[in-house]
C-alpha positions in Angstrom: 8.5 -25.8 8.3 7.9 -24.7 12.0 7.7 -27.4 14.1 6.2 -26.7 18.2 7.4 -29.6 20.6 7.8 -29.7 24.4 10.4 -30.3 26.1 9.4 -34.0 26.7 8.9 -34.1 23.2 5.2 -34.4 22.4 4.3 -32.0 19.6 2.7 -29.1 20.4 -0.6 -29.5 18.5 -3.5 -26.8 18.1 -0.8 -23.9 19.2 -1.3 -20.7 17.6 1.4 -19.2 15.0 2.7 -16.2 14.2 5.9 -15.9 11.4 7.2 -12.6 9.4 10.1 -13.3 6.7 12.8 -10.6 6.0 15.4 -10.5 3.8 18.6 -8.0 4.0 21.6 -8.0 1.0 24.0 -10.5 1.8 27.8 -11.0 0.1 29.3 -13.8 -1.9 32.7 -13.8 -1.4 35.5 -15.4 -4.2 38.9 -15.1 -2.6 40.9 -12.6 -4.9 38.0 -11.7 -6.9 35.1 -8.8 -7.2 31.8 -10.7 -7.4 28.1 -8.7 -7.6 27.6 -5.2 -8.7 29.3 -2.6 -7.6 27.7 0.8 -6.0 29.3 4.0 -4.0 29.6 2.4 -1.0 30.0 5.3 2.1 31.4 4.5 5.4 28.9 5.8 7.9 28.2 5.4 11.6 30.8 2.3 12.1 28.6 -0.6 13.9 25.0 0.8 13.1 22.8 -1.7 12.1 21.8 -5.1 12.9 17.7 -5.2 11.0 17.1 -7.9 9.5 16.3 -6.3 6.1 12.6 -5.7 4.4 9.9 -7.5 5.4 8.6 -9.5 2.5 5.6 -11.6 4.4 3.6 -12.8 7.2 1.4 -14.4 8.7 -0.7 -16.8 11.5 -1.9 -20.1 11.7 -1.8 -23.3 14.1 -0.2 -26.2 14.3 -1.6 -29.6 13.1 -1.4 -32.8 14.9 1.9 -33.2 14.3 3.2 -29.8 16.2 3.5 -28.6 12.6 3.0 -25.5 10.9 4.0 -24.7 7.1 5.2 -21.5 5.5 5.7 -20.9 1.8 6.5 -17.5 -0.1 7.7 -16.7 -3.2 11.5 -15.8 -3.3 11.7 -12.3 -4.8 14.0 -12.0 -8.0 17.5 -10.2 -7.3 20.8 -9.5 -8.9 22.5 -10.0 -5.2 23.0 -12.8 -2.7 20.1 -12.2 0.5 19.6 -13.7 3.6 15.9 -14.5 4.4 15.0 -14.7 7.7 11.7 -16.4 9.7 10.9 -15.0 12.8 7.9 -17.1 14.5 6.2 -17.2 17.9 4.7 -20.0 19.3 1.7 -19.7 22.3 0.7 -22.7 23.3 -2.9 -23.5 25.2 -1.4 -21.8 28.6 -0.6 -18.6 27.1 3.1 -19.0 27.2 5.2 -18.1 24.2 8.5 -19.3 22.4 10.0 -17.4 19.8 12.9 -18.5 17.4 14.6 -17.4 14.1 15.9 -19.4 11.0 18.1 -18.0 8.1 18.6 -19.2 4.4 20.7 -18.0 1.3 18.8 -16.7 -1.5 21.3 -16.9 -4.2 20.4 -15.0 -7.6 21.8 -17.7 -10.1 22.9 -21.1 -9.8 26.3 -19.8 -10.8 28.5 -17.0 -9.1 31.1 -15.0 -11.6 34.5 -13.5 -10.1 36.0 -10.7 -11.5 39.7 -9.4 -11.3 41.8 -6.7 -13.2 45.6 -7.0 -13.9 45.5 -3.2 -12.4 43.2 -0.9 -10.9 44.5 2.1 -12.4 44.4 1.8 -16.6 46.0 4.6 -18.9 44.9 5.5 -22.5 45.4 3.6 -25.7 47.4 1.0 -23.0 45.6 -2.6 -23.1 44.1 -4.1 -20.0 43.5 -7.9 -19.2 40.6 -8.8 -17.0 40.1 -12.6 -15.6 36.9 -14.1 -15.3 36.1 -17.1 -13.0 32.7 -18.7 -12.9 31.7 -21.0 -9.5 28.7 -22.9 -8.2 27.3 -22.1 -4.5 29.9 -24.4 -3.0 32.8 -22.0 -5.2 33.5 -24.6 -6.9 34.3 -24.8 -10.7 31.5 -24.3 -12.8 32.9 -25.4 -16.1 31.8 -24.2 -19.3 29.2 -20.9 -18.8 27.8 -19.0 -22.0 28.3 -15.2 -20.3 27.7 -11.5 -21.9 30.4 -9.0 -21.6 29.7 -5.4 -21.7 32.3 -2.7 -21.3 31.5 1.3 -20.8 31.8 4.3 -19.0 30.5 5.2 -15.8 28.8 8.7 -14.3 27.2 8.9 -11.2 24.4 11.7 -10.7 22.9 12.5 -7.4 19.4 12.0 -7.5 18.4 12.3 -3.3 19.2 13.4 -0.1 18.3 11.7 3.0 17.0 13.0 6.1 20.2 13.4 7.5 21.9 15.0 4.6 23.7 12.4 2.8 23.2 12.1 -0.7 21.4 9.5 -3.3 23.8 8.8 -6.1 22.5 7.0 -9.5 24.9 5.2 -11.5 24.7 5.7 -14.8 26.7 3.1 -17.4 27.2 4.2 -21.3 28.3 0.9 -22.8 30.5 1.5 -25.3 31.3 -2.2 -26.3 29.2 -5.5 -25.5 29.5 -9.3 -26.9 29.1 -12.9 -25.4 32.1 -16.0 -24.8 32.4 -19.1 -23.1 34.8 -20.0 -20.0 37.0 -23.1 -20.4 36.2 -26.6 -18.8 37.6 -24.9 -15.6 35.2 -22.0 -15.6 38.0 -19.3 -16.4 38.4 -16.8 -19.0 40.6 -13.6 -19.9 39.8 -10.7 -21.8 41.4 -7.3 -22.8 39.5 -3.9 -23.1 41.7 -0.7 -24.6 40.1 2.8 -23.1 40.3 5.2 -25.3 39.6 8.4 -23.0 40.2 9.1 -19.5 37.7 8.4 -16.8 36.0 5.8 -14.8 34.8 2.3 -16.8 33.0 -0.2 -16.2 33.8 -4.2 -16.4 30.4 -6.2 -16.7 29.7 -9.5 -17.0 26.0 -11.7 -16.3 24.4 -14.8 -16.9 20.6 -14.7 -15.9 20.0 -12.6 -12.7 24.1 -13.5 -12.1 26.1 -9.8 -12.2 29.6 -9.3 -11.5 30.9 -5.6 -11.9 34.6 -4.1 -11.8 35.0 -0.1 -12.2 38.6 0.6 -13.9 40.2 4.0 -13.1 41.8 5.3 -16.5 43.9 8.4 -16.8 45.4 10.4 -19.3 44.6 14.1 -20.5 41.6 16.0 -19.2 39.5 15.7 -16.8 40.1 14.3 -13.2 39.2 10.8 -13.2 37.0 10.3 -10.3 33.9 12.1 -10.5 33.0 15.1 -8.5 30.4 14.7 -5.4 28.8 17.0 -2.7 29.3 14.8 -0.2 33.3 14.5 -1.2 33.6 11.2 -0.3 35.4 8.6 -2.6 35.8 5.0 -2.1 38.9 3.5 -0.9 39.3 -0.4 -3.0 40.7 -3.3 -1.1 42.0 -6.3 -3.0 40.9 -8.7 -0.3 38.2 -9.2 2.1 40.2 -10.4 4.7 44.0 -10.8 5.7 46.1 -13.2 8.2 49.0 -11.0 10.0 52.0 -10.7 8.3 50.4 -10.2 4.6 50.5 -6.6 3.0 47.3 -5.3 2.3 47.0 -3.3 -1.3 44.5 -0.3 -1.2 43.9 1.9 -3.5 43.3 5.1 -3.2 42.0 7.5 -6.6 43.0 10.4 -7.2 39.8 12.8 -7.3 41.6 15.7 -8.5 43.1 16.8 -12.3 46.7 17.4 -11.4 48.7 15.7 -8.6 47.5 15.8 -5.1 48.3 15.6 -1.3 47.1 12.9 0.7 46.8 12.8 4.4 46.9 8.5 5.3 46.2 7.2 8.3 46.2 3.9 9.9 43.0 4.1 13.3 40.8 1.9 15.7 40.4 3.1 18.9 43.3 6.2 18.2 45.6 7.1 15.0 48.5 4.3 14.7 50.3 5.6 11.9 50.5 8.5 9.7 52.1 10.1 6.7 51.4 12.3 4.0 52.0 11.2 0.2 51.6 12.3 -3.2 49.1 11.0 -5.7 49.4 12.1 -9.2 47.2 10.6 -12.1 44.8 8.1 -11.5 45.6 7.1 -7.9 48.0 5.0 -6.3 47.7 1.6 -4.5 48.7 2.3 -1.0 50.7 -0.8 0.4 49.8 -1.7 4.3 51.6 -4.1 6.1 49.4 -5.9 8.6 51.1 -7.3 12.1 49.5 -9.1 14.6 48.1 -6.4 16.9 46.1 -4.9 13.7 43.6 -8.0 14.5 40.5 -8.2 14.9 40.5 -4.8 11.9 42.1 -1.4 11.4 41.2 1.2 9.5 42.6 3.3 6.6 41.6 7.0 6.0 42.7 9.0 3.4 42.7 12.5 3.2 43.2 14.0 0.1 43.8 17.6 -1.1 43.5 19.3 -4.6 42.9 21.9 -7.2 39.8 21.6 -8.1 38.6 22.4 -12.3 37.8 26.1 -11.8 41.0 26.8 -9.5 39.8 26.2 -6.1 41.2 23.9 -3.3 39.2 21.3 -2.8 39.2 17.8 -0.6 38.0 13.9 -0.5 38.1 11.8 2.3 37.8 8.1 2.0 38.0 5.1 4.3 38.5 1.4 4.0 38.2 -1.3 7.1 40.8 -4.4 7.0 40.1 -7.1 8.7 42.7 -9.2 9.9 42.4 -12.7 11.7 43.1 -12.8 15.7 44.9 -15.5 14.5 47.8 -15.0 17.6 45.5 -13.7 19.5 43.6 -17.1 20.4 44.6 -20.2 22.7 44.3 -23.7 22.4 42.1 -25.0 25.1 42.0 -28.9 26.9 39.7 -30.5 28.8 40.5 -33.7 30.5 38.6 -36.0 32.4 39.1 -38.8 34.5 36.8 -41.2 34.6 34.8 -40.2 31.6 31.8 -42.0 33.3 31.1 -41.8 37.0 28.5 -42.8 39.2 27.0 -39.9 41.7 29.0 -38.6 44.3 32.3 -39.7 43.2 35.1 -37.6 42.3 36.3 -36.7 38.8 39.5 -35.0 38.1 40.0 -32.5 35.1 43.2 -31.8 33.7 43.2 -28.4 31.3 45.8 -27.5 29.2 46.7 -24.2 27.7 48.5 -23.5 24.7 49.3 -20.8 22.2 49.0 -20.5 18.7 52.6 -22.4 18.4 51.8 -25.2 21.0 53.9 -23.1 23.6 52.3 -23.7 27.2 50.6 -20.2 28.4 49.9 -19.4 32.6 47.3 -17.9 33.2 43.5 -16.8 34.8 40.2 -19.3 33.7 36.8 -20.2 34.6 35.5 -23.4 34.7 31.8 -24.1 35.2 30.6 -27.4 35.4 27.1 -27.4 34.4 23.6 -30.3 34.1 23.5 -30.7 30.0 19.5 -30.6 30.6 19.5 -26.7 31.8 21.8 -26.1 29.0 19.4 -27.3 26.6 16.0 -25.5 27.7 17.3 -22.6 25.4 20.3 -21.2 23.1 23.1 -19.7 25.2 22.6 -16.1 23.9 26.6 -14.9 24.2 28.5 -14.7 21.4 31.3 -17.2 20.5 34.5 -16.0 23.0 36.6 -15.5 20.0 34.0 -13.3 18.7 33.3 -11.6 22.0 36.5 -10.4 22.5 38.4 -9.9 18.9 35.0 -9.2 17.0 35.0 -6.2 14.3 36.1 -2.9 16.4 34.5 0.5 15.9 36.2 3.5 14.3 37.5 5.6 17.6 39.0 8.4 16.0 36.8 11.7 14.1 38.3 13.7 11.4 37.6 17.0 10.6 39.3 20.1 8.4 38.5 24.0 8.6 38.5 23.7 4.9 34.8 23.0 5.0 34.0 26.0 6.6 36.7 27.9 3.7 34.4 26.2 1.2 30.9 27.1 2.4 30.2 23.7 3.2 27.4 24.2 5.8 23.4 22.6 6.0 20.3 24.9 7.4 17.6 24.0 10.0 14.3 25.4 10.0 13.6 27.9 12.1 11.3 26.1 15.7 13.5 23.7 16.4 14.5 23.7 20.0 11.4 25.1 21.4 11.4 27.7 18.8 8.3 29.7 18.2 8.9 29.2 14.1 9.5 32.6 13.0 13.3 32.4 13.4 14.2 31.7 9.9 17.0 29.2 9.4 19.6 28.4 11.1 23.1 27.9 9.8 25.5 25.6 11.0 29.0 25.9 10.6 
């Protein structure tokens, strides 16, 4: 419902309408578990973005009497969490307009389903147990939940490439072994899964449009476990979504290659923080970090890794993973006190502001202080961000990598011939 008022209050009747709803993927979080399917998720172009998704609708209209106007839309159907957004403008009989968004969570299911492995890294013939936990929107226990299990192997195949030359990648799932079970009154459940070749496999279990996915690295002999990609990328896993200073973050990084491998790790933001090179032999390894106060707001972690590829060669895979970590000593306590609380025009008032830290410790320092009328404060939303958010928000990736081994592998793209005021005839252009 869009409702037009002035700022007297009197609805703003007969005013014209215009609305377009989007909706953009959106992330259900269960502390400690893997919830929604799971995809090849590439790092690229660190704070791109901002869209609010696909449009889905729109429309005009005016408002009734009552300075009303309503919108209805189907929800679409979806195996992920989405965030719709409204977007309307309001012109009223002057000409003047007011624009203003609203969100809302689409949720798939009325349930969500968590889903965590004892390990990431699984070996042949050698049991693993995977835990199940089943919540309602508020992540709360859902109790008893009928679910479908399916395990199998996973292959990805690339099926497009983008305009600027990053690949498509399909994923495709063999199931090898499916069946149903029920949680317990608290919504939890445990189940084992035995692999009996090496490779990549895949945990799944749904109820309704409700998916939960977990991808299992298995080695043993053959074949290297992750599978080979143009782009040679692989994805780093993080066991958390987010991390208070002081904890050890657990990453884990696959090993893309048949035999054991060289890694490159680094810790980056704004410039490399640490660095060491380590050795990664059969499936992977899970990387330990240890997170400190001045990794906050996030840090990043790059691996490098180098290999003998199947037919001999040496090859390479880079991966990155971004930890957040909460600004949590970062932030002060502010104060302030005044005296009187009520005053009549033109007397004084005193204010009294204290400053502490994150222990209660008193901290001297520079402030502003802006006293301001409440009314001009309320003609419109106060478009800066939250100070905590302003200043410790998610920090971009500073630091580039690059290796001369992709000019030793042939690893080059071609423009067309014209571009760059070209006549066309040129023939294409390789890039090194």
């Amino acid at each position: 419902v869009i409702s037009a008022r002035y700022y007297f209050d009197a609805p703003a009747a007969g005013s014209e309408i215009g609305w377009n709803v989007y909706a953009r993927d959106s992330y259900f979080s269960i502390p400690g578990y893997q919830v929604g399917p799971t995809d090849l998720v590439y790092y690229r172009f660190p704070g791109f973005g901002g869209t609010l998704g696909t449009h889905l609708a729109g429309g005009s209209g005016t408002t009734g009497e009552d300075g009303t106007f309503s919108v209805n839309f189907p929800a679409e159907i979806s195996d992920r969490t989405q965030v719709y957004t409204l977007e309307t403008v309001v012109q009223d009989e002057s000409g003047f307009q007011v624009s203003n968004r609203t969100t809302t969570t689409v949720h798939p299911e009325r349930i969500y389903i968590g889903l965590k492995a004892d390990s990431w890294i699984g070996q042949v013939d050698a049991e693993v147990m995977f835990d199940i936990k089943v919540v309602d929107w508020n992540r709360q226990s859902a109790g008893v939940q009928n679910l479908e299990v399916a395990f199998g192997e996973v292959t990805w195949q690339q099926v497009t490439t983008d305009q600027f030359g990053f690949p498509s990648f399909e994923k495709q799932f063999n199931i090898l072994s499916q069946g149903s079970f029920q949680t317990s009154q608290e919504g939890l459940a445990r189940i084992p899964f035995t692999p009996a070749e090496p490779g990549v496999y895949q945990f799944e279990v749904r109820s309704g449009n409700a998916v939960s996915q977990l991808l299992l690295w298995v080695g043993g002999p053959g074949t290297a476990v992750w599978p080979s990609q143009d782009d040679k990328q692989i994805e780093l896993l993080v066991e958390k979504d987010s991390y208070r200073p002081g904890e050890v973050a657990a990453v884990f990084i696959p090993n893309p290659f048949p035999q054991e491998a060289l890694a490159l790790v680094t810790l980056e933001r704004g410039e490399i923080l640490e660095s060491q090179i380590i050795k990664i032999s059969g499936a992977g390894i899970n990387f330990p970090v240890t997170l400190e106060a001045d990794s906050a707001p996030n840090v990043y972690l790059t691996a490098t890794v180098l290999g003998t590829e199947e037919n001999g060669q040496l090859g390479f895979r880079y991966g990155i993973a971004n930890l957040p970590v909460a600004p949590e000593a970062l932030l002060l306590n502010v104060e302030v006190l005044g005296q009187p609380e009520r005053t009549a025009p033109g007397e004084p008032v005193e204010l009294d502001i204290r400053v502490t830290d994150q222990d209660g410790e008193p901290v001297q320092g520079e402030f502003s202080l802006a006293v301001v009328d409440e009314a001009v404060l309320a003609l419109a939303e106060r478009f800066e961000k939250p100070i905590d958010q302003a200043y410790y928000g998610k920090q971009h990736l500073g630091v580039l990598t690059g290796i001369s081994l992709v000019a030793d592998a042939e690893l080059y793209f071609e423009l067309p011939g014209g571009m760059g005021g070209g006549g066309g005839d040129m023939g294409p252009q390789t890039i090194r």
